[in-house]
Structure formats: C-alpha cells, structure tokens
N, C-alpha and C positions, 0 to 999 in steps of 0.2 A: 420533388421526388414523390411519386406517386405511392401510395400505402400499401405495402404487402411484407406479412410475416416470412422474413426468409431461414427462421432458426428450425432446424429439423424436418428439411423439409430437401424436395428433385425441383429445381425449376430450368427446364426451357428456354436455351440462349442463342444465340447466333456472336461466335467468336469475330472479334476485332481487332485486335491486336492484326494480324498480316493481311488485312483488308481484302478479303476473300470469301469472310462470310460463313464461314465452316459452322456447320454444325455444332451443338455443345449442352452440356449440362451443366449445371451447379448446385454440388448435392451437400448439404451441411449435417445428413443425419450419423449417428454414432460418434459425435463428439467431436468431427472433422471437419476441416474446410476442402473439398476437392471440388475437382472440374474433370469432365470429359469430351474432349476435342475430336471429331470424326471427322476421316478426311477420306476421300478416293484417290489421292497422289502419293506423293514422297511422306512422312513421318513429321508430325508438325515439329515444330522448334524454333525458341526463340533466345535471344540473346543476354535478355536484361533481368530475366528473371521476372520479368512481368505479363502479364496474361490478362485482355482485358476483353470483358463479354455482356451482351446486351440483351437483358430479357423480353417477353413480348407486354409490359409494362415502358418501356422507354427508359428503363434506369439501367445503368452503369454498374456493374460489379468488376471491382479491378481487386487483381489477388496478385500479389508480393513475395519474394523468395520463394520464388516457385521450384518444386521439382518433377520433374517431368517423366514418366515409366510410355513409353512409347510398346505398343505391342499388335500386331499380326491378325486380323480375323476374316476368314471365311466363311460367307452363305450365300445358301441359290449358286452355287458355283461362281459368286464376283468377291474380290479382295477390296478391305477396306481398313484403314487403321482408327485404333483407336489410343489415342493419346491422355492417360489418367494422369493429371496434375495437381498436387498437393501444395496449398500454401498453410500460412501461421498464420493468417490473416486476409479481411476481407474488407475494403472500402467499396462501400451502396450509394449512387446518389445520383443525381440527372446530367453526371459530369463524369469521365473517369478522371481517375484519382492516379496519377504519376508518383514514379518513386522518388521524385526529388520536389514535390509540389510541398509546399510548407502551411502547417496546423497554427494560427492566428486565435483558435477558440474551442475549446472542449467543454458538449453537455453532456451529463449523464445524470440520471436520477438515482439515490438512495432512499427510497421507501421506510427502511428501517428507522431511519436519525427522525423520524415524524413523533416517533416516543419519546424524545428530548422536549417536544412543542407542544404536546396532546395536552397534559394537565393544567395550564392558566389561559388567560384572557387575551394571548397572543391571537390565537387561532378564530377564536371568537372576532375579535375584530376586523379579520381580515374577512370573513365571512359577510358579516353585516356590511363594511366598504364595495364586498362583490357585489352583493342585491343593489344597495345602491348605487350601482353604474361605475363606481370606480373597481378596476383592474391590474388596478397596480399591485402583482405579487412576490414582489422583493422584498425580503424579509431583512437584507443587510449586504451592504459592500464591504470590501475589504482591499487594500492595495501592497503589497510586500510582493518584494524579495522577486521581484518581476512578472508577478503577477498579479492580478486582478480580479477576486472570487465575490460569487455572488454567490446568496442562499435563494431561492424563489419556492412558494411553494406552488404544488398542481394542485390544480382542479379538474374535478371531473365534469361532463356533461351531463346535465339534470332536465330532461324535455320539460319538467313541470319548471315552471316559473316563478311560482308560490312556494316552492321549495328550498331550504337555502341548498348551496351546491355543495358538491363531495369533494372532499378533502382528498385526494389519493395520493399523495407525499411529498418528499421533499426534491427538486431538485435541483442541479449547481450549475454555475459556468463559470469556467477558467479562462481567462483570456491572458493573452503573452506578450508582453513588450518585444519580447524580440522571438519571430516563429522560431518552430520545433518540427523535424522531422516527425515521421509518423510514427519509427521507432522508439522516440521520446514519448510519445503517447500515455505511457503506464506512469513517468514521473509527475505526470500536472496534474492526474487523477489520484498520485499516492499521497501527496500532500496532504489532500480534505479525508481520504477514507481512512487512514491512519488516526487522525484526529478525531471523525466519528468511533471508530473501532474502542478505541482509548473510554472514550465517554461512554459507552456502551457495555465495554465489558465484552462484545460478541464482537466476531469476525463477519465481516459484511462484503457483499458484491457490487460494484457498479454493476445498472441497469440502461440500457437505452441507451449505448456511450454514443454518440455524434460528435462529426468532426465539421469546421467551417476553415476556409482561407483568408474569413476576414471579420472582424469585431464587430461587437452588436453596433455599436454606434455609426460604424462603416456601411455594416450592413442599410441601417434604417436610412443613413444618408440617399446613397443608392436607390432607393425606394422612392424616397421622395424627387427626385433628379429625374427618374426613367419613369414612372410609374409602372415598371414591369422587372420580372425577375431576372438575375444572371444567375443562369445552372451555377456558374464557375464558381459563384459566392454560395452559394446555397449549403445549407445544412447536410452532410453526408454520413449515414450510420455506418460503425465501426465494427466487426466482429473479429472475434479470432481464438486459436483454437487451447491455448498454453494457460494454465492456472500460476499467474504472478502473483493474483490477491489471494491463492489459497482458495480453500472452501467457507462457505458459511457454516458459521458454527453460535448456536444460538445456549448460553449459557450462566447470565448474570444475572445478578441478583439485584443490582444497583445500581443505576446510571449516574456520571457524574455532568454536571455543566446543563444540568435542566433549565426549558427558558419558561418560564410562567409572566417574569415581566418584563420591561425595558430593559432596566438595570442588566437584569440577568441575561436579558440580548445582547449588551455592550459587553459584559463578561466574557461570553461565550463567544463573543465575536474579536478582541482582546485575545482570548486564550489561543484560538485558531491562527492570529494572527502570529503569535509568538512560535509556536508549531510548527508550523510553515518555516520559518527562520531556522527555526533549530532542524527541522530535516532537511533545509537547501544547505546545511554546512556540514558540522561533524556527527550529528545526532542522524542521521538516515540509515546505518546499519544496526540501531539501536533501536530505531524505530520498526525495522522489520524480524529482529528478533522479539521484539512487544508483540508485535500482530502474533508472531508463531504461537508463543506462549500464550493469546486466547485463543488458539484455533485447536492450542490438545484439550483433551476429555480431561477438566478437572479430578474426576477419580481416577481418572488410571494416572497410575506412575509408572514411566518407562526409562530408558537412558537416554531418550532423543531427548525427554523433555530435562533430563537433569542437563546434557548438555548444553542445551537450547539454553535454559537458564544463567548457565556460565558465561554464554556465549554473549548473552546479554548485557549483563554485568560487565563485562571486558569491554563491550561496543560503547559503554557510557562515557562521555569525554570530561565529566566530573569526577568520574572514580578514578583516581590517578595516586600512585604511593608519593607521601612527599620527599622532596630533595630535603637531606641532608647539611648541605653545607661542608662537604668535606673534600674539597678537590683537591686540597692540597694533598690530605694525608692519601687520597688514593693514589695520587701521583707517587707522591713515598712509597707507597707498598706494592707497584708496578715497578720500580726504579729496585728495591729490593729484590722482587722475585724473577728482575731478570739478570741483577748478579749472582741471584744461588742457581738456577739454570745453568748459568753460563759452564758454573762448577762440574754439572751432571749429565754435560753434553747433550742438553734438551734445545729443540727447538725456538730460537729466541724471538717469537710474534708479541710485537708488545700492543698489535690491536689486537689480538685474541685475549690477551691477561689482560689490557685495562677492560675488556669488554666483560668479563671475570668478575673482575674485582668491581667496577663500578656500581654493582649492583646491592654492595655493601654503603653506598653512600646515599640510600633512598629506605624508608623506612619497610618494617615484615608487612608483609599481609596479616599478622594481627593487631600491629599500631594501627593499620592503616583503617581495618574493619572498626578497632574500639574508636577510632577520631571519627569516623562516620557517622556511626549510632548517636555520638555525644552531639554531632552537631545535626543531624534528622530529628531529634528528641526535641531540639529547641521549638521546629515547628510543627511537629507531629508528636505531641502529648501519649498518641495512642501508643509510641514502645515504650513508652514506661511500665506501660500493664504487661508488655512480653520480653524480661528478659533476657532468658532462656536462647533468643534469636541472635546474641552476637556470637556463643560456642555452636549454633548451629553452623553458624556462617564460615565461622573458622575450618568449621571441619568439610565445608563444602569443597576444599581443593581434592581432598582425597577423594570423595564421591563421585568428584568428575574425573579424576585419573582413572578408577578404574571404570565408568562408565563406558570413556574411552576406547578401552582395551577389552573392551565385552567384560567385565570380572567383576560388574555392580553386582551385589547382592542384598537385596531389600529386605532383610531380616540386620536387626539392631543388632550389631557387634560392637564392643569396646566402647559402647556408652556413644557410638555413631549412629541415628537413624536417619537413614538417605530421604526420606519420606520427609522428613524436619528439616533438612538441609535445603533441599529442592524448595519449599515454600517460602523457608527463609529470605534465599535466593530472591525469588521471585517477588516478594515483600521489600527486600533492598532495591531492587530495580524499580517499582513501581514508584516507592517513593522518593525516589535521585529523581526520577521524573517527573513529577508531581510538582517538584521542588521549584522547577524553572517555569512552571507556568503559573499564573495568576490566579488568585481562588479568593471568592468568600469565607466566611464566617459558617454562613450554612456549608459549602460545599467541604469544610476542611472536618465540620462536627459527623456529616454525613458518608465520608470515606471510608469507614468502618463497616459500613454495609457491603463495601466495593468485594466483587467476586475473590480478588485473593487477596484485601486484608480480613476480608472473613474468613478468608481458609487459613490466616492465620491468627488469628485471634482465636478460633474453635481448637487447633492441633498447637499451640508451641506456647499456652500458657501454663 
C-alpha cells in the first residue's frame, strides 16, 4: 500500500464496485466516513452494502454497511446524480477488502503504554542492540485464550547514523487461531487496551489500527517462496467512524505494572496474560465499565458516574451474595404460602413466590459487603487505614436508586454522602480487580498512589 494520510481529508476515486468506473470521492472530514458516487445514468445502487473505490494512488478503500442518499442535480442545462454514501467504517489497502473476507492479525500502536517502559534499562538496551545491527523489536510474546499478542517497540528514522534512534512507542499484534470478521475487529484490540487503560489509570485510543488475512509467520513464509508481494496478504489500514474505546482521557497519578527489568517484563507480561482470560469470559462487561470509570472527570460527580460505578460492581463475577444452605426451608415456606393463598383466593404461581422467597436463602448486601472487606484486607493492608468505606458502601444502594430516578442529591443527608459512596464504590471495584491479577511486592506497596485509591485515602479516612 502506497503511503498517504487519508484521516480528514477529500481524496479522488474512481468507483468499482459495478465495474463502470463512475466517478467518486472519499471524504473522511467532520468526524465521518462518506463517499460520493457521480453518475450520468440511472441512481447508483448496490446490493451488499458494500462500496468499493480506487484512488489515483492504486489503493483500495472498501466501505461496509453502507447507506446510500441518492439525489438529483442539474448544471449547464445536463442531469447528473449524485450518490452520498455513508459507512462505519473503512478498510485501505492494495486489495479490497470484502465483507466476508476474514482478519488472521491486527496492528495497531499505543504510544501512551511507552510510560510503562520509559524509566529502566529495558529501553536502553533495545537501543544499543539497534546501533549494533540487531533489529529485533519484540519486547515479549504472549499466547492465550486464542490468541497470540506481541509487544514490539517503534522506532523512528534518524538520517544521522551516530545517533542512537527514536523511540516513538509501543506497538502490538494480535494474531488469531481461528479468523474474525471485521466486525469482531474492536474485541482482539479490547483485550490489550483495557489492560493498558488499567495500568495507566488514563483511558487510551488505538492508533494506526491495520488489518492482515494472514500471520506474521505466514506472511514472511510467502516472502521467502515468491520473493514478491501478494496485495491479498498485505497489511490493510482500518478506520471508522463510532467511539467504542471512548475518549482519551489523561488523568493519573500512578501507573501500575511498570517494566524497568525482566522480571517486571515477565510480571507484566503474566498480568496481561491473565486479563485477556478474564475478558474472553465473564469479566468483559466489568472490564468496560473499568474503562468508563477512568474516562469521567475525577472531580466532577455526576449520577452517570455514581451509576457507572454500581454498574461495575454488579459486572464483577466475584462479587456474588453467598448461598445459604436453606433449600429446604425455602421450599417449607413456598409450600406454606401457597396454602394461605389458596385461603384468600390469590393467584397460586409458585415460580413467582419461590422466585420471592429465594432470595431469603442468600446472604444481605450488608454480610455480603462486611465478608468482602474482611477478605480484600487480607491482601490489601491499605483498608485497614479507611474504615469508614464499608458504611459507605452499604449506603451506595440508595445513592444509586436515586441516581437512577434523577433524585440524587449531592448534599450529605442522614449521615449519606453520595460523594463517599461513589469512591467507595469505585475503590471496591478496583480492588476485586486487582485481586485476580498477579502483583509484586513493589506493585501491591505502590497502589496507594493509584488514581482512585488516592481518591480514596484523601476523602473516606
């Protein structure tokens, strides 16, 4: 694929899709991905929702769930249509990219996670290896849960030679055991950014996303066999127009899973690993209520965020009230209440009353908060300094009931401050999370710096 900037910007196509050549644009500015189709005949249209156009570069832009606004225009006295077509997305590359062609490997750089690498000897040595002839920029594999992630770092171009080179960040590839549609796209990319996000403390973008039909290994096979390229394998850039990852939102204080040495390479490489597992299962709606919750404005308090918080809490697949042990007696007390019914000429559903009653054979939401705290304490020393944060927590149902209903009010009543609840919150989540991944000595003494157990250690002691 030949190099050109196509983010915010009109470029010059000739339409392919109905092999006729039509005229066309590809305008990606104001935040959109459209096209416009000219024709002197009938009103273009096509069937699959696919639209494929070729700039005067030789590259291929195919755009996906298309929709199409055909409309009328007259000048000089001759009719001509013009066909404005809007997609979600756009695949660039010396190939088009079909709707049912399948994704084998995703790069994209995050620039940001280079703050994890900047302060030890990691960086350093990759540097010195570059001047001396080796190029090896792999910083670490990883294989789980069907996929295959590498760290690599960039380099930049340095005309001087005596120079060491630039470091200009980090970036990844995701390769697939088994391909992915294009619209799976955002799950092989949420894996790694969610995990940097976490480590960060800041909510981050992928950068430069590209797509391939076939693995790096495949790829360089190829290479060596033909000594020449196939468009078809080739690396194709991704854009599109919907915010799944959110905004960047830069606001920490702390990062966790810092690499200065090996060790803390295998750590961080270990942590990631475990990440990935826990979002390919029950942990993925947990994990993007995490991300929400660093993408709001730590000072402002709102009801999104008290929500957001709850909502978190609930997404956790460890936070769960315990069973009882009492099947029996709930069955007793089902088998009761539907001979005094029967008395009172009610409705006799005994899946609505055991669904009722069952809920008596699982512990309150305040066992269940006090049995939390007692066992996070074991390896988080730091609630013992706050604990003020399990009556927070308790009173966080009401907070979000009326959050819900619009009727939060952020002034302390009745010995409730939503302000304290909301961190709490957010402080219980972070460390349920915390919990399943792997940590240092240093990383567990240094979480106290982390963006919101600072915010709670400053407000809820």
């Amino acid at each position: 694929m030949k190099n050109r900037n196509y983010k915010n910007t009109i470029t010059v196509c000739r339409e392919k899709s109905s092999g006729k050549n039509f005229p066309a644009t590809f305008d990606t500015r104001n935040n959109d991905i459209c096209a416009e189709v000219y024709n002197w005949e009938e009103f273009y249209s096509f069937d699959n929702g696919e639209l494929i156009l070729e700039d005067t570069n030789v590259n291929f832009i195919s755009l996906h769930n298309c929709i199409i606004s055909p409309s009328a225009i007259c000048r000089s006295g001759k009719r001509y249509n013009k066909n404005i077509v809007h997609s979600d997305s756009a695949v660039i590359g010396p190939s088009p990219w079909g709707i049912s062609d399948k994704i084998k490997r995703i790069h994209f750089s995050i620039d940001e996670a280079l703050e994890l690498f900047s302060n030890g000897n990691i960086l350093i040595d990759f540097v010195h290896k570059y001047r001396n002839g080796d190029f090896n920029s792999s910083l670490f594999s990883i294989a789980v849960s069907g996929y295959k992630i590498t760290f690599n770092i960039s380099f930049g171009i340095n005309s001087d030679l005596n120079v060491d080179p630039i470091i200009k960040g980090i970036n990844c590839c995701v390769e697939f055991n088994e391909p992915i549609n294009l619209e799976d796209i955002h799950n092989g990319i949420w894996c790694v950014l969610s995990f940097v996000t976490l480590c960060l403390g800041n909510t981050i973008l992928p950068k430069n996303v590209s797509i391939s039909r076939c693995t790096y290994d495949k790829w360089n096979e190829h290479i060596e066999q033909n000594y020449q390229e196939d468009f078809k394998l080739s690396m194709h850039e991704v854009m599109w127009v919907d915010q799944r990852f959110g905004e960047r939102f830069k606001q920490s204080r702390m990062a966790l899973y810092r690499v200065n040495t090996e060790d803390e390479m295998d750590l961080f490489a270990a942590a990631l690993k475990v990440w990935v597992q826990l979002t390919d299962t029950d942990w993925g709606d947990a994990s993007r209520h995490m991300h929400r919750t660093l993408s709001l404005n730590q000072n402002h308090f709102t009801s999104e965020r008290a929500l957001n918080a709850f909502r978190w809490l609930e997404s956790i697949p460890t936070f769960l009230p315990k069973k009882l042990g009492r099947d029996n007696v709930i069955d007793d007390l089902v088998n009761l209440v539907i001979e005094k019914t029967s008395e009172y000429d009610f409705i006799q559903d005994r899946g609505r009353i055991n669904g009722l009653l069952s809920k008596l054979n699982y512990e309150t939401f305040r066992k269940q908060i006090d049995r939390t705290i007692q066992e996070l304490s074991l390896e988080f020393p730091l609630l013992d300094t706050i604990p003020s944060i399990t009556a927070h927590l308790i009173n966080s149902r009401l907070v979000r009931a009326k959050a819900a209903h619009g009727l939060l009010d952020w002034k302390v009543k009745d010995k409730i401050d939503p302000f304290k609840s909301v961190i709490a919150l957010e402080t219980l989540c972070f460390l349920l999370t915390m919990k399943e991944l792997p940590r240092s000595d240093f990383i567990n003494n240094s979480m106290e710096f982390y963006r919101i157990l600072d915010d709670a250690k400053r407000s809820l002691r």
